[in-house]
C-alpha positions as CSV (number, residue, x, y, z in Angstrom):
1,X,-10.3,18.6,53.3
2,X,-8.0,20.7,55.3
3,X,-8.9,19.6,58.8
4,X,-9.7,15.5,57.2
5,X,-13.1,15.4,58.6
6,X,-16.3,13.9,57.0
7,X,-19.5,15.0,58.6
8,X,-22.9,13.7,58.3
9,X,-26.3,14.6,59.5
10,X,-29.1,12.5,59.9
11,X,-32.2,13.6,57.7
12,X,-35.7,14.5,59.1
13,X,-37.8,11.7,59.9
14,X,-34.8,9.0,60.1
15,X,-33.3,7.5,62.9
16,X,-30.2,5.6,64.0
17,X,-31.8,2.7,66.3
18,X,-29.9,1.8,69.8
19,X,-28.2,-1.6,69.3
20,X,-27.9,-2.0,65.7
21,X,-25.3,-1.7,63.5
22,X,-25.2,0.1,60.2
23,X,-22.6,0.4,57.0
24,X,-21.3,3.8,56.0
25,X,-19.9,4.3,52.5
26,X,-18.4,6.9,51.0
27,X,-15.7,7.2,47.9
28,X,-12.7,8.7,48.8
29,X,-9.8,10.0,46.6
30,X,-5.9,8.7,47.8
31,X,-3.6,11.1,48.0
32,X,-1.6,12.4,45.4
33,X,2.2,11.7,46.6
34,X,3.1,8.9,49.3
35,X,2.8,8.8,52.8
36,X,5.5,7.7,55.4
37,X,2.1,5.7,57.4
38,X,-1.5,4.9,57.4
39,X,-4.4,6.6,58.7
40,X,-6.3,5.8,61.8
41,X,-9.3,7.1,61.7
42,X,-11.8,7.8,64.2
43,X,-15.6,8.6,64.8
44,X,-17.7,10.7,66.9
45,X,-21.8,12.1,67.3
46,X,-23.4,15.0,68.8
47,X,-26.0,17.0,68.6
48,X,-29.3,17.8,69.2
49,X,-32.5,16.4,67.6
50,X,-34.4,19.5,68.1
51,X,-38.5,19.1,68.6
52,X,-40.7,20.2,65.9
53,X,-44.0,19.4,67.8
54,X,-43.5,20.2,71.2
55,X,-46.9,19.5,71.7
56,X,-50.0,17.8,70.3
57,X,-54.0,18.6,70.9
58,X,-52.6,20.2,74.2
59,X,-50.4,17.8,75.6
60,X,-46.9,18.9,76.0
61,X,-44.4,16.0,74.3
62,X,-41.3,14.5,75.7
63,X,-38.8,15.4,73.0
64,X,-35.3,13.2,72.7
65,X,-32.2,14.6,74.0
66,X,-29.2,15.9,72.9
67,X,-26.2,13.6,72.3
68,X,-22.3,13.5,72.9
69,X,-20.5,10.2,72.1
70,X,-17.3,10.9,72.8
71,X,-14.6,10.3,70.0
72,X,-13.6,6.7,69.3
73,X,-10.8,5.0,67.1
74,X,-11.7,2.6,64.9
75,X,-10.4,-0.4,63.7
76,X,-8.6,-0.8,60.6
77,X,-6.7,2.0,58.7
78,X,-6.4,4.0,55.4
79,X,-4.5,6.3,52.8
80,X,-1.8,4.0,53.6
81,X,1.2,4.1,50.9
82,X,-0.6,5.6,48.5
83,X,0.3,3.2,45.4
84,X,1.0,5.0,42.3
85,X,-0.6,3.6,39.1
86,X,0.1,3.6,35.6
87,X,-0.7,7.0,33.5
88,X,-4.2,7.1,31.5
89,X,-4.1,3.3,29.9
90,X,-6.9,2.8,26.9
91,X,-7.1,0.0,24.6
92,X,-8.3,-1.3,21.4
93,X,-9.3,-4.8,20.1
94,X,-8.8,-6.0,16.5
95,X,-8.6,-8.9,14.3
96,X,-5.5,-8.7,13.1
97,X,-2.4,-6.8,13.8
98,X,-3.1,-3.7,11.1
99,X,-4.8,-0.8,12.2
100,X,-7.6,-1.0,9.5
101,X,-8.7,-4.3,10.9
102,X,-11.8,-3.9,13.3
103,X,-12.9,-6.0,16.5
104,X,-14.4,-9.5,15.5
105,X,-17.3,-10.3,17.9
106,X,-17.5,-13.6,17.0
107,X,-17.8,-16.3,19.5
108,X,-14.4,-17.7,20.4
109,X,-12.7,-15.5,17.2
110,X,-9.1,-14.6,18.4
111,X,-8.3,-10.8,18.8
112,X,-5.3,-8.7,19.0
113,X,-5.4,-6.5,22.3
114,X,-3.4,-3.0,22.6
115,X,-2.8,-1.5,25.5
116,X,-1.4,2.2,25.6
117,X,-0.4,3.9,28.6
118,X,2.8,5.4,30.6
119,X,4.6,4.9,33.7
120,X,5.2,7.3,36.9
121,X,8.6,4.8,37.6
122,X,10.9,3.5,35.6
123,X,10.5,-0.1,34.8
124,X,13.8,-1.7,34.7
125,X,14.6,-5.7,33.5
126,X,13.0,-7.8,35.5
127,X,10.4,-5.5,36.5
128,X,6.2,-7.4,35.7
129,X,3.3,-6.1,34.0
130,X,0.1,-7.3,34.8
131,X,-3.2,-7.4,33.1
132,X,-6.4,-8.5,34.6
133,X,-9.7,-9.2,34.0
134,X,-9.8,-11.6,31.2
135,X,-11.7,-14.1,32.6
136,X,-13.9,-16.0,30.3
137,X,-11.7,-16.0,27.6
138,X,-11.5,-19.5,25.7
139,X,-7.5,-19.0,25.4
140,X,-6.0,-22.1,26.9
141,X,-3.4,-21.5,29.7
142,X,0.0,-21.2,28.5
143,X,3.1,-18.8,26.6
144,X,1.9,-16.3,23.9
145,X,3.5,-13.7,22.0
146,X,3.6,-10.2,23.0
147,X,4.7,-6.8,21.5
148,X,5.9,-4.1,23.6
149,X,6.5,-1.0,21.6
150,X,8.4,2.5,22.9
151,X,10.6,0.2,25.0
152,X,14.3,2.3,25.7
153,X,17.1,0.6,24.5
154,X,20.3,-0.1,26.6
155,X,22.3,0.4,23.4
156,X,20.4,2.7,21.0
157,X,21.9,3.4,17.5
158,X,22.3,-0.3,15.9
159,X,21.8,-1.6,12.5
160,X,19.6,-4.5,11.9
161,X,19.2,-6.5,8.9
162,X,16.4,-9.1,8.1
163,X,16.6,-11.3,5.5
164,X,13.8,-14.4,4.3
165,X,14.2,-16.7,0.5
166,X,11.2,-16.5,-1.6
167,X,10.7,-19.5,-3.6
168,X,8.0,-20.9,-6.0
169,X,8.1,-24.1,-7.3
170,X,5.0,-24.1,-9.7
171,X,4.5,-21.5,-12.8
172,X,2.1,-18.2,-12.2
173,X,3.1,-18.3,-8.3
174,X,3.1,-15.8,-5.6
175,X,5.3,-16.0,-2.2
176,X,4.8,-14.0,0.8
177,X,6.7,-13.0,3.7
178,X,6.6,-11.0,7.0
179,X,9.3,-9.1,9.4
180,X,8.7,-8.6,12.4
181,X,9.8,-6.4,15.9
182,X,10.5,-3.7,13.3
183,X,10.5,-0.1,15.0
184,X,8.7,2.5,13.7
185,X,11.2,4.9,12.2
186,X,11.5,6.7,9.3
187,X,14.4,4.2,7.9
188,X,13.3,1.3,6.8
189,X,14.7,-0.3,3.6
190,X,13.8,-3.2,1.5
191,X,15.9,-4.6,-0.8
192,X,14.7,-7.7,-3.5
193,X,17.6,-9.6,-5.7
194,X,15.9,-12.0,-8.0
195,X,18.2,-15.3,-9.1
196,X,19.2,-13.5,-12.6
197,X,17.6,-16.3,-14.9
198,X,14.4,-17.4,-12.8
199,X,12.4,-14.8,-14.8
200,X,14.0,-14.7,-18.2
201,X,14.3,-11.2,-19.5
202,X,11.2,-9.8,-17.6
203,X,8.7,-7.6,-19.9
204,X,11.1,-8.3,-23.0
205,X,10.5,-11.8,-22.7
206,X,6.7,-11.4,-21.7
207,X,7.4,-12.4,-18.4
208,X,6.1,-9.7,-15.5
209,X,7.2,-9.5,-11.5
210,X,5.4,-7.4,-9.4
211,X,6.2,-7.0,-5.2
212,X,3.2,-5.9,-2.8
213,X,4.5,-4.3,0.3
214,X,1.8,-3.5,3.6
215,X,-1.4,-3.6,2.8
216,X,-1.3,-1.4,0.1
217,X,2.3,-0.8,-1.3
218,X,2.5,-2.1,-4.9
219,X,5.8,-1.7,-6.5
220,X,5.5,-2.8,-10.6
221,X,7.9,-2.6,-13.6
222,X,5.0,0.2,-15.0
223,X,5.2,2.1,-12.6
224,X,9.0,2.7,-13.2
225,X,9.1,1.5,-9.5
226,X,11.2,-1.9,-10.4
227,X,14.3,-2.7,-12.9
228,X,14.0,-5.9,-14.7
229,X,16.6,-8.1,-15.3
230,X,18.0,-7.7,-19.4
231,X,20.0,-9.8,-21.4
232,X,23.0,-9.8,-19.5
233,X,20.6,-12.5,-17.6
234,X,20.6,-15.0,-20.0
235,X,22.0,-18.1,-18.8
236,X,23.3,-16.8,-15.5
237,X,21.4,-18.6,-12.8
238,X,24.5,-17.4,-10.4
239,X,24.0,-14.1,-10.4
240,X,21.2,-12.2,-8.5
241,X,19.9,-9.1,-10.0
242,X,18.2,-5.8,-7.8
243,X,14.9,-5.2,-8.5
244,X,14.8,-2.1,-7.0
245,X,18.2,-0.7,-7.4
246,X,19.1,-1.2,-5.5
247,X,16.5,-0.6,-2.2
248,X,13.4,0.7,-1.6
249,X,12.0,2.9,1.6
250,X,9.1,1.1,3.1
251,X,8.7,2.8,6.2
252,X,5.6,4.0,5.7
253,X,4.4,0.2,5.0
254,X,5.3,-1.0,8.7
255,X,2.2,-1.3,10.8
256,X,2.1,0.3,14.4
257,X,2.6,-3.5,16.0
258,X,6.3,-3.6,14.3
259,X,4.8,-6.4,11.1
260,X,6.0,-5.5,7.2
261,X,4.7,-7.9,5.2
262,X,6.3,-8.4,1.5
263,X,4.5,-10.6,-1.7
264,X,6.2,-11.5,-4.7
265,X,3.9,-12.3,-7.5
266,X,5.5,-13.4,-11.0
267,X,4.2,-14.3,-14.0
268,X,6.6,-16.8,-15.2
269,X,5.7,-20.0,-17.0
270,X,9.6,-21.0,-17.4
271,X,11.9,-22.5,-15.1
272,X,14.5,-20.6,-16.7
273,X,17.4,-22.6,-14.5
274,X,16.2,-25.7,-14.3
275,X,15.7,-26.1,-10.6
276,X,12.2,-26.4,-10.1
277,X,11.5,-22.8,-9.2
278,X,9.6,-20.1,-11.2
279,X,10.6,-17.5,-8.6
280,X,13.6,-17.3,-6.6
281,X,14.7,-14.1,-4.6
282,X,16.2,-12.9,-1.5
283,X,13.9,-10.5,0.5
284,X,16.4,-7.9,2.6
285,X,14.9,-5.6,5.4
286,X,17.2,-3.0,7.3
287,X,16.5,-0.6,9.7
288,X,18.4,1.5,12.2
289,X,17.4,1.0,16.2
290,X,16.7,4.1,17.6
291,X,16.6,5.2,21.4
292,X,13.1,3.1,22.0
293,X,12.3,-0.2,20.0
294,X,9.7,-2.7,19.5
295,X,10.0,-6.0,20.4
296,X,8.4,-9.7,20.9
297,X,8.3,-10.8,24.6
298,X,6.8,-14.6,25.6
299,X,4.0,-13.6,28.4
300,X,2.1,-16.1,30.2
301,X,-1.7,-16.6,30.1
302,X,-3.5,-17.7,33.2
303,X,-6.9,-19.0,31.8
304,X,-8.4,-19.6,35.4
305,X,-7.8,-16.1,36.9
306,X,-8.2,-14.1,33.8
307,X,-4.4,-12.8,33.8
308,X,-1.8,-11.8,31.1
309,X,1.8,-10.9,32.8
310,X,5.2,-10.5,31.2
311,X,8.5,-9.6,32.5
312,X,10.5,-6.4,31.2
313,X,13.6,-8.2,29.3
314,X,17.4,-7.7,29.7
315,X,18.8,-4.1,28.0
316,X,15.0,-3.0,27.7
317,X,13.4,-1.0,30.5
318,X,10.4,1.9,30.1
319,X,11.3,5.1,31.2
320,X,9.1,7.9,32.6
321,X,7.6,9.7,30.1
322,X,7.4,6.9,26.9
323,X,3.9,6.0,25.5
324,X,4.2,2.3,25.5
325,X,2.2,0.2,24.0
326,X,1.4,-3.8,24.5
327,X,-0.3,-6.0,22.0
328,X,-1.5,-9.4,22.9
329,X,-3.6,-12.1,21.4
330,X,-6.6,-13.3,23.8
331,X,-9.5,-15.4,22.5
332,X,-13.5,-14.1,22.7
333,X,-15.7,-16.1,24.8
334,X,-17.1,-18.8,23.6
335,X,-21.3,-17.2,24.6
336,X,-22.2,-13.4,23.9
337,X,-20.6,-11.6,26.3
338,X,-20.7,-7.6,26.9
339,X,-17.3,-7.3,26.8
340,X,-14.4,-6.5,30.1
341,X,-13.4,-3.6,31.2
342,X,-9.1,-4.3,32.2
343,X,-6.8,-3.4,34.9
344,X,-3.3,-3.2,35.1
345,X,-0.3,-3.3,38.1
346,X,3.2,-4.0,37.9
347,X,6.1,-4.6,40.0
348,X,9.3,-2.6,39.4
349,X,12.8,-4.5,39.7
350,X,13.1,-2.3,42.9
351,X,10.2,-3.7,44.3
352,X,8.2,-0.8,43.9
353,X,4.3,-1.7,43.5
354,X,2.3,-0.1,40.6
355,X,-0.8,-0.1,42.0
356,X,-4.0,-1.5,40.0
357,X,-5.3,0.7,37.3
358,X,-8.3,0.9,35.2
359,X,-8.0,0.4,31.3
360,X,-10.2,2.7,29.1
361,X,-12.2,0.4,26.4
362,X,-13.7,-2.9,26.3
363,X,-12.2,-6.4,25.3
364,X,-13.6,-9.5,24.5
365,X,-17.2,-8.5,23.4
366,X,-19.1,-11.0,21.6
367,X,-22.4,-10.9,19.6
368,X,-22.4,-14.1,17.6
369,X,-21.0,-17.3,15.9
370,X,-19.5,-17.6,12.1
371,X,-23.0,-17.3,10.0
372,X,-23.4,-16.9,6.3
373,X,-26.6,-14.7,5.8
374,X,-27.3,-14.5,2.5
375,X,-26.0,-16.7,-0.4
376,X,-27.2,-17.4,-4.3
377,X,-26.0,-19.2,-7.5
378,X,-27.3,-18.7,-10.8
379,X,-25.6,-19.9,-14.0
380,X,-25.2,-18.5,-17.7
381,X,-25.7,-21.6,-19.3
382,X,-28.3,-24.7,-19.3
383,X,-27.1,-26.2,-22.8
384,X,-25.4,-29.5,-22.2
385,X,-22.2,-30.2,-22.1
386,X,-21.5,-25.8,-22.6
387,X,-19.1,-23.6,-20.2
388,X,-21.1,-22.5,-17.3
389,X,-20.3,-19.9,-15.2
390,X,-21.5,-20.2,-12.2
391,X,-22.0,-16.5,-10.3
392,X,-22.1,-16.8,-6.5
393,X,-22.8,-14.2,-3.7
394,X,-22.2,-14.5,-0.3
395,X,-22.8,-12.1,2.6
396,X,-21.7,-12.6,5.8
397,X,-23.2,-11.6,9.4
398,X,-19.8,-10.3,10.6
399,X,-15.9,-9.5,10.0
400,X,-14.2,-12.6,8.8
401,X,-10.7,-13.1,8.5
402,X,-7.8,-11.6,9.0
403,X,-5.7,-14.1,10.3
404,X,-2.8,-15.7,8.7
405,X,-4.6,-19.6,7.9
406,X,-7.6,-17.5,6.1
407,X,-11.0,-18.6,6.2
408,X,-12.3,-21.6,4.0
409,X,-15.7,-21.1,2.0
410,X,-17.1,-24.2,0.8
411,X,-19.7,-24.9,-2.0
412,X,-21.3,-28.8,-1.6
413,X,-23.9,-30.5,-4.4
414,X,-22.3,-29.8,-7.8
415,X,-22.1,-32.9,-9.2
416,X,-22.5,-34.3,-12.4
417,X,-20.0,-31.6,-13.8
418,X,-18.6,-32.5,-16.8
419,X,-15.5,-31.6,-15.4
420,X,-13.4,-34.8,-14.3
421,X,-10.3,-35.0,-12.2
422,X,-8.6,-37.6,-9.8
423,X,-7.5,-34.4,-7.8
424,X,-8.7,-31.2,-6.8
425,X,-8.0,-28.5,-9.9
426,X,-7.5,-25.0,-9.4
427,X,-10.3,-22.6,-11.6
428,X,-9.7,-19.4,-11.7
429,X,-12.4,-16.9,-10.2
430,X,-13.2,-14.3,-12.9
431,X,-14.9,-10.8,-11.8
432,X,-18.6,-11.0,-12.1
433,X,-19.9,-9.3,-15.5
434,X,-23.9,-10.2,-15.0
435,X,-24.2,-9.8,-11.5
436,X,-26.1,-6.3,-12.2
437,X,-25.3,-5.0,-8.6
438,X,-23.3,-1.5,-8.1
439,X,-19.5,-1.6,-7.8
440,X,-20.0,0.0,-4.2
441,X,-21.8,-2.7,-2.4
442,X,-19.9,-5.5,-3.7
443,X,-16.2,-6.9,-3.4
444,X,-14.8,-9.3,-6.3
445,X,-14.0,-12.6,-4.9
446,X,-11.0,-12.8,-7.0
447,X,-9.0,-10.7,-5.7
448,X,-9.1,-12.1,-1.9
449,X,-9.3,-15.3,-3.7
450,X,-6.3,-18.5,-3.3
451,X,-3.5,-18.7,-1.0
452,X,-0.3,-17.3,-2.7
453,X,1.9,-19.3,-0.8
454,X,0.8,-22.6,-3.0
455,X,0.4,-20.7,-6.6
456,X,-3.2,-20.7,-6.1
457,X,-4.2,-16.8,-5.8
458,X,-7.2,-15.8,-7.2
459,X,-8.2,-19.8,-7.7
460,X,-11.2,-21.9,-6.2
461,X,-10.3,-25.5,-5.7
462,X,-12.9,-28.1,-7.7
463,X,-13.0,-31.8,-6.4
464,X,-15.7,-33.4,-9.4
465,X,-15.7,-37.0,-7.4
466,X,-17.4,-35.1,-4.4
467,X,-18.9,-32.0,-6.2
468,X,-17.6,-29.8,-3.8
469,X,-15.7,-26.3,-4.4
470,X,-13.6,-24.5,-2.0
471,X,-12.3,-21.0,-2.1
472,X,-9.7,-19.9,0.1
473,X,-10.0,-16.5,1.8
């Protein structure tokens, strides 16, 4: 290392042939800190052979002889500028954009990529970051959304507000909602005001609200979490009443890609104010910027050559020493594939290179198509014209899900029901009573059941003209 000299030595019983040309190759580390030019390098031989058999049944042998080639420069050079590279990048696939969701290794199943790593520069606006090795992917070309987390702020220290209307037109509903490019800080608020008379007098007039936050948050008038509109109420469709008096801390319900998502589920059968809405209520978020934020950037997808760049927006930049991270959606190919190893460069605003880095972890692996392996139905009841419930169970060969549009299971060949409509009616899906299998291998269908958004949570859709049931996942 000191002196910058490789040698070799040509093992017993091999020889370099006069007039024909080899390949040497050899892995060699860059250096740690620039240099102001390239290398030249330069190659010699010498040498002797040495003669192990100077002779054979008597007869002396003519052994080779020894060999100088002088020193000679050769063409090319290396340990140029010696790029630097981004610090220790990793990342991690997953359906959706919550931590608890795994990979999907279905065949063309969209998965959101996170990439974690640092920078030995800083990375002012304007300055690209580059991901390769996508190729394969059955994205199209085009714009997609990206989030860039532990971004520095040019002006740190800034309240910001979110605020969405949740509205149900239909009795029994549920609305849903989601923030996004929230930070992860320990301030974040949430505050609900339900219209004063779209739910009566809450648990005094039988009527019940309850608000899910995250994945797992539930806020409820039990759990002394929510106050319920009284009396006062009555006849007031003007006023808005807090539910939560009057806000809530919901940090902790903020996943790491900057998404809070916020249901409102009410039991009202009323519409109190004569609008056409069981539910009304203004949904509030605030939070307080801090020195780094997260935000949504538009980067470009480049189907062809397998590339995903973005460019660092105006009063953001990363500065040396932030973990940043950057999510991305990216489609699995559309055959079972072992998965791609990434690389990243980038381009600073001062034209400094970043050179191309390896990415710890594997994207893009796929081991399958959509399949439903197992699936029975058995019925309580063979007495005509009698209730029958019908008990299904369904297993599936991988993760489903996980995406805002759900997934769609669809049960064909039950007609004949007695059950007669024009139009698809909503049934409710009850938890299985008979099914005789333990509570720990088995999830209730009701409870991932319906789409909330159209009052039909915990419901199956029944069409009797084409015997056909749907349940929405």
């Amino acid at each position: 290392r000191s002196t910058g000299t490789l040698l070799m030595t040509v093992a017993d019983g091999y020889t370099f042939e006069y007039d024909k040309v080899y390949t040497i190759q050899f892995v060699l580390q860059n250096p740690l800190t620039p240099q102001g030019s390239s290398v030249i390098p330069s190659v010699a031989a010498s040498g002797g052979p040495g003669c192990s058999r100077p002779t054979a049944a008597g007869q002396a042998l003519s052994c080779p002889g020894s060999i100088a080639i002088a020193s000679t420069e050769m063409t090319g050079d290396v340990l140029g500028a010696a790029l630097k590279g981004f610090s220790a990048p990793s990342m991690q696939s997953r359906l959706c954009l919550y931590s608890e969701c795994p990979h999907s290794p279905l065949r063309g199943a969209k998965n959101y990529v996170t990439v974690t790593f640092g920078s030995p520069i800083a990375l002012a606006a304007t300055s690209t970051i580059t991901i390769t090795g996508l190729t394969g992917s059955s994205m199209p070309s085009g714009i997609v959304p990206a989030i860039l987390g532990g971004m520095t702020v040019a002006f740190p220290s800034e309240q910001r507000q979110a605020m969405e209307l949740c509205v149900c037109n239909s009795p029994l509903c549920s609305c849903e909602v989601a923030f996004n490019e929230i930070p992860p800080v320990s301030d974040v608020k949430l505050r609900v005001q339900l219209q004063c008379n779209s739910l009566g007098w809450g648990s005094l007039g039988e009527e019940a609200i309850y608000i899910r936050v995250g994945t797992s948050g539930i806020l409820s008038e039990s759990s002394g979490d929510l106050t319920m509109p009284g009396q006062a109420c009555e006849d007031d469709c003007g006023t808005l009443h807090d539910l939560l008096s009057p806000e809530a801390d919901v940090a902790a319900h903020v996943s790491s890609t900057g998404q809070l998502f916020v249901a409102l589920h009410a039991t009202s059968h009323v519409d109190f104010c004569g609008q056409g809405q069981y539910l009304r209520a203004n949904i509030t978020v605030t939070w307080q910027t801090e020195a780094t934020d997260l935000i949504e950037v538009d980067a470009t997808f480049d189907r062809t050559a397998g590339r995903m760049s973005l460019t660092v927006p105006t009063d953001y930049s990363v500065t040396v020493g932030n973990i940043i991270t950057l999510t991305f959606p990216v489609n699995n190919p559309l055959s079972d594939a072992a998965g791609k190893s990434l690389s990243m460069n980038g381009v600073a605003a001062s034209a400094q290179i970043l050179g191309s880095t390896a990415v710890t972890g594997t994207a893009m692996y796929t081991s399958g198509r959509a399949e439903i392996k197992f699936a029975s139905i058995t019925e309580s009841n063979l007495v005509r014209g009698q209730t029958n419930d019908l008990r299904v169970r369904l297993e599936t060969g991988s993760v489903l899900g996980g995406q805002a549009e759900g997934v769609w299971v669809t049960i064909d060949g039950l007609r004949g029901a007695a059950v007669e409509s024009e139009t698809e009616l909503a049934i409710p899906i009850t938890k299985c009573t008979g099914c005789h299998i333990s509570a720990t291998n088995v999830l209730p269908l009701a409870d991932f059941a319906g789409d909330p958004r159209t009052s039909t949570s915990g419901k199956a859709l029944w069409d009797a003209a084409s015997g056909r049931l749907r349940v929405l996942l």
